[in-house]
C-alpha positions as CSV (number, residue, x, y, z in Angstrom):
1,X,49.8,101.5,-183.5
2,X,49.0,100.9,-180.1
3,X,49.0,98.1,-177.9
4,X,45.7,96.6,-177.4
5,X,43.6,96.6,-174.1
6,X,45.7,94.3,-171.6
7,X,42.8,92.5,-170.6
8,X,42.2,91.3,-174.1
9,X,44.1,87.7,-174.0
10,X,42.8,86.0,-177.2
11,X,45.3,86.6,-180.3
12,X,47.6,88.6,-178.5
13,X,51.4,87.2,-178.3
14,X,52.5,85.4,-175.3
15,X,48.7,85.4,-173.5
16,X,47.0,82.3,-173.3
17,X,43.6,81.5,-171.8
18,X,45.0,79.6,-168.6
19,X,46.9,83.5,-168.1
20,X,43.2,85.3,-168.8
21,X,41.7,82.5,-166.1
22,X,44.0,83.3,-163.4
23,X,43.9,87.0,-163.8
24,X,40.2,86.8,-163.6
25,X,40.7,84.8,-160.7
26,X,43.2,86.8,-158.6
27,X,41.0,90.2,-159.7
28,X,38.0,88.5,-158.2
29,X,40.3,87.5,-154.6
30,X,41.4,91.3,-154.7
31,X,38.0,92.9,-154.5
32,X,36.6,89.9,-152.1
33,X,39.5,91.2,-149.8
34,X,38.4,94.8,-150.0
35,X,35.0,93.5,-148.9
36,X,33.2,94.7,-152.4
37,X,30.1,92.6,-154.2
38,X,31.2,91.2,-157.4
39,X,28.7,89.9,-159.9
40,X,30.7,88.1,-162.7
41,X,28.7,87.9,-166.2
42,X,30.1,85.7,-168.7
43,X,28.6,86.9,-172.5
44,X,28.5,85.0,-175.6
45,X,28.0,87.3,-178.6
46,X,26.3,85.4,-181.4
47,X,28.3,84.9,-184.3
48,X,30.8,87.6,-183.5
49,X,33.4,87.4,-186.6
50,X,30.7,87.0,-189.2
51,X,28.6,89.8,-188.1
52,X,30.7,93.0,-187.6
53,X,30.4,95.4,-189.6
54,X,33.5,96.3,-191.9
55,X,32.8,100.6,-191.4
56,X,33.4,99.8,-188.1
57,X,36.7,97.9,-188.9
58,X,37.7,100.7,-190.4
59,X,36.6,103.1,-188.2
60,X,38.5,101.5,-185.0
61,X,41.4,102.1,-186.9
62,X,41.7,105.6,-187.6
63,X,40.5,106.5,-184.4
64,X,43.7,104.0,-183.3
65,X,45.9,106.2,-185.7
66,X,46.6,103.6,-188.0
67,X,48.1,105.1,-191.5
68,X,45.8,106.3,-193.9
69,X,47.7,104.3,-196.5
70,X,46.7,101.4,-194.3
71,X,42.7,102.3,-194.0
72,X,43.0,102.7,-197.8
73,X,44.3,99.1,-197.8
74,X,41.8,97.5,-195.7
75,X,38.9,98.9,-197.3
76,X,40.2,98.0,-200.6
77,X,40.4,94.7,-198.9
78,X,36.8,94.6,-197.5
79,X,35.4,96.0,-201.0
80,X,33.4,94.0,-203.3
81,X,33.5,91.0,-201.2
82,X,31.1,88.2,-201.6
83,X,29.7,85.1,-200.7
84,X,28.3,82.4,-202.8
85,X,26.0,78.7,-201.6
86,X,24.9,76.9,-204.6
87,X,23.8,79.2,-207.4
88,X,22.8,82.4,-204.7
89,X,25.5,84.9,-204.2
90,X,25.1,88.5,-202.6
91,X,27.9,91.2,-201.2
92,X,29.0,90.9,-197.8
93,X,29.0,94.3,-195.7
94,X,30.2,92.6,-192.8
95,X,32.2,89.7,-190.9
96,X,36.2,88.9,-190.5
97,X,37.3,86.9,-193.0
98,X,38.1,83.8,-190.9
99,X,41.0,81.9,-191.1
100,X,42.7,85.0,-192.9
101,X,45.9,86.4,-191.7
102,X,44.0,89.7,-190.6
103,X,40.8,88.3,-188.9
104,X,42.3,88.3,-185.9
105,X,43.8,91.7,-185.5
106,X,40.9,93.2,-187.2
107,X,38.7,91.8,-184.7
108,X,40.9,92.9,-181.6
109,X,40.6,96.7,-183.0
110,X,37.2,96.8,-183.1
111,X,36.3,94.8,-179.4
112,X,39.5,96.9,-177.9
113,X,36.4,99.8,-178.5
114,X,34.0,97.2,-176.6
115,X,36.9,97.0,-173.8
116,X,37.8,100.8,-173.3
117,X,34.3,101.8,-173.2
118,X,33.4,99.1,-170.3
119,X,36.4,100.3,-168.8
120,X,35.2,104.4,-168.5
121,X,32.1,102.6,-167.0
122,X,33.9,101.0,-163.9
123,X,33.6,97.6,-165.2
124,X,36.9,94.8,-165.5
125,X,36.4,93.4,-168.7
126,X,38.2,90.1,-169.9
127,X,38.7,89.1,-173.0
128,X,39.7,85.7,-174.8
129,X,38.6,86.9,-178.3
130,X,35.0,87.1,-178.3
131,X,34.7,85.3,-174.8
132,X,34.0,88.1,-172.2
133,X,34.0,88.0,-168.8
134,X,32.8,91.1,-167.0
135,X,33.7,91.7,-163.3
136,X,31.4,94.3,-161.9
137,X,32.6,95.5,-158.4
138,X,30.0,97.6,-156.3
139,X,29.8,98.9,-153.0
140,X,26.2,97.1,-152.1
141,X,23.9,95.5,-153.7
142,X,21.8,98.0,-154.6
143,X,24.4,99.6,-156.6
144,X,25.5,95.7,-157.9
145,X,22.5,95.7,-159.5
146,X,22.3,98.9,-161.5
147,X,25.8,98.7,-162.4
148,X,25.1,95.0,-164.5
149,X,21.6,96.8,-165.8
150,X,23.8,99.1,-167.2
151,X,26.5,97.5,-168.5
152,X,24.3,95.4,-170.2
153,X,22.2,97.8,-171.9
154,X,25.5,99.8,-172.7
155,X,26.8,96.8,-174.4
156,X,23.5,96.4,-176.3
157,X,23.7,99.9,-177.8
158,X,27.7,99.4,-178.7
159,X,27.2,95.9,-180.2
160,X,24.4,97.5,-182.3
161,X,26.4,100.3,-183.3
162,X,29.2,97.0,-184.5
163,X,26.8,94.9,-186.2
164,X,27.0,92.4,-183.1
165,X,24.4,91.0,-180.7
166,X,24.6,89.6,-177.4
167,X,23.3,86.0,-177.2
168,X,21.2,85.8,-174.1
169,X,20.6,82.1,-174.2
170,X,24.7,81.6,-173.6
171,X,25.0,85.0,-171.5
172,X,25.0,84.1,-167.8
């Protein structure tokens, strides 16, 4: 399988946040230096593990070339899965199973999709699990302006398409 997005620093061996930080930082002197506008948007994506959508689990990982022994495996795994409070129980469709062994790789394969389309955009994306930082670098700030518009409303559609939305009352 192959590696994950290198900007993606949460759950990947030997990256740490203070690593994502000063990356983000450095990026940010770089493109000061070459005299660009930066806008820097932090997002917050409400209840990221518990809302994506297994299909799309899945999905992300045949178009990564994972084994279709594998795929069979992890939507065996995902099948028939429920969730029960008091005497009310109903199948889940969705969500990472938290504190599970596979949460966190399954949901690096399907935000590496979040990652590589931002990047065919022209946006640097960082990423501390579901933390994101976008660095937008424009020429003026005319074009500053329509780049975040459409980053934004890119995201939107793609979160949609995962079962995820962006929080706007923690997105800055």
């Amino acid at each position: 399988m192959k590696e994950f997005d290198s900007h993606q620093y949460g759950f990947c061996k030997g990256k740490s946040a203070e690593d994502c930080i000063n990356k983000v930082l450095s990026e940010i002197r770089i493109l000061r230096d070459k005299r660009r506008y930066v806008a820097v948007v932090s997002l917050d994506i409400h209840g990221a593990f518990d809302h994506v959508y297994h299909e799309e689990a899945i999905k992300a990982m045949r178009n990564r070339g994972v084994p279709q022994y594998i795929t069979g495996i992890m939507t065996d795994y995902f099948k028939g899965r429920r969730v029960s409070v008091e005497s009310k129980s109903m199948s889940m469709n969705r969500g990472c199973p938290q504190g599970s062994v596979l949460g966190p790789t399954i949901w690096n394969l399907i935000y590496d999709t979040v990652l590589k389309l931002l990047k065919e955009l022209g946006i640097i994306a960082y990423a501390f699990a579901d933390d994101t930082l976008l660095l937008v670098p424009a020429d003026s700030r005319e074009e500053l302006d329509t780049k975040v518009k459409t980053a934004v409303d890119v995201l939107i559609e793609k979160f949609n398409e995962l079962g995820l939305t962006l929080n706007f009352d923690k997105t800055i």
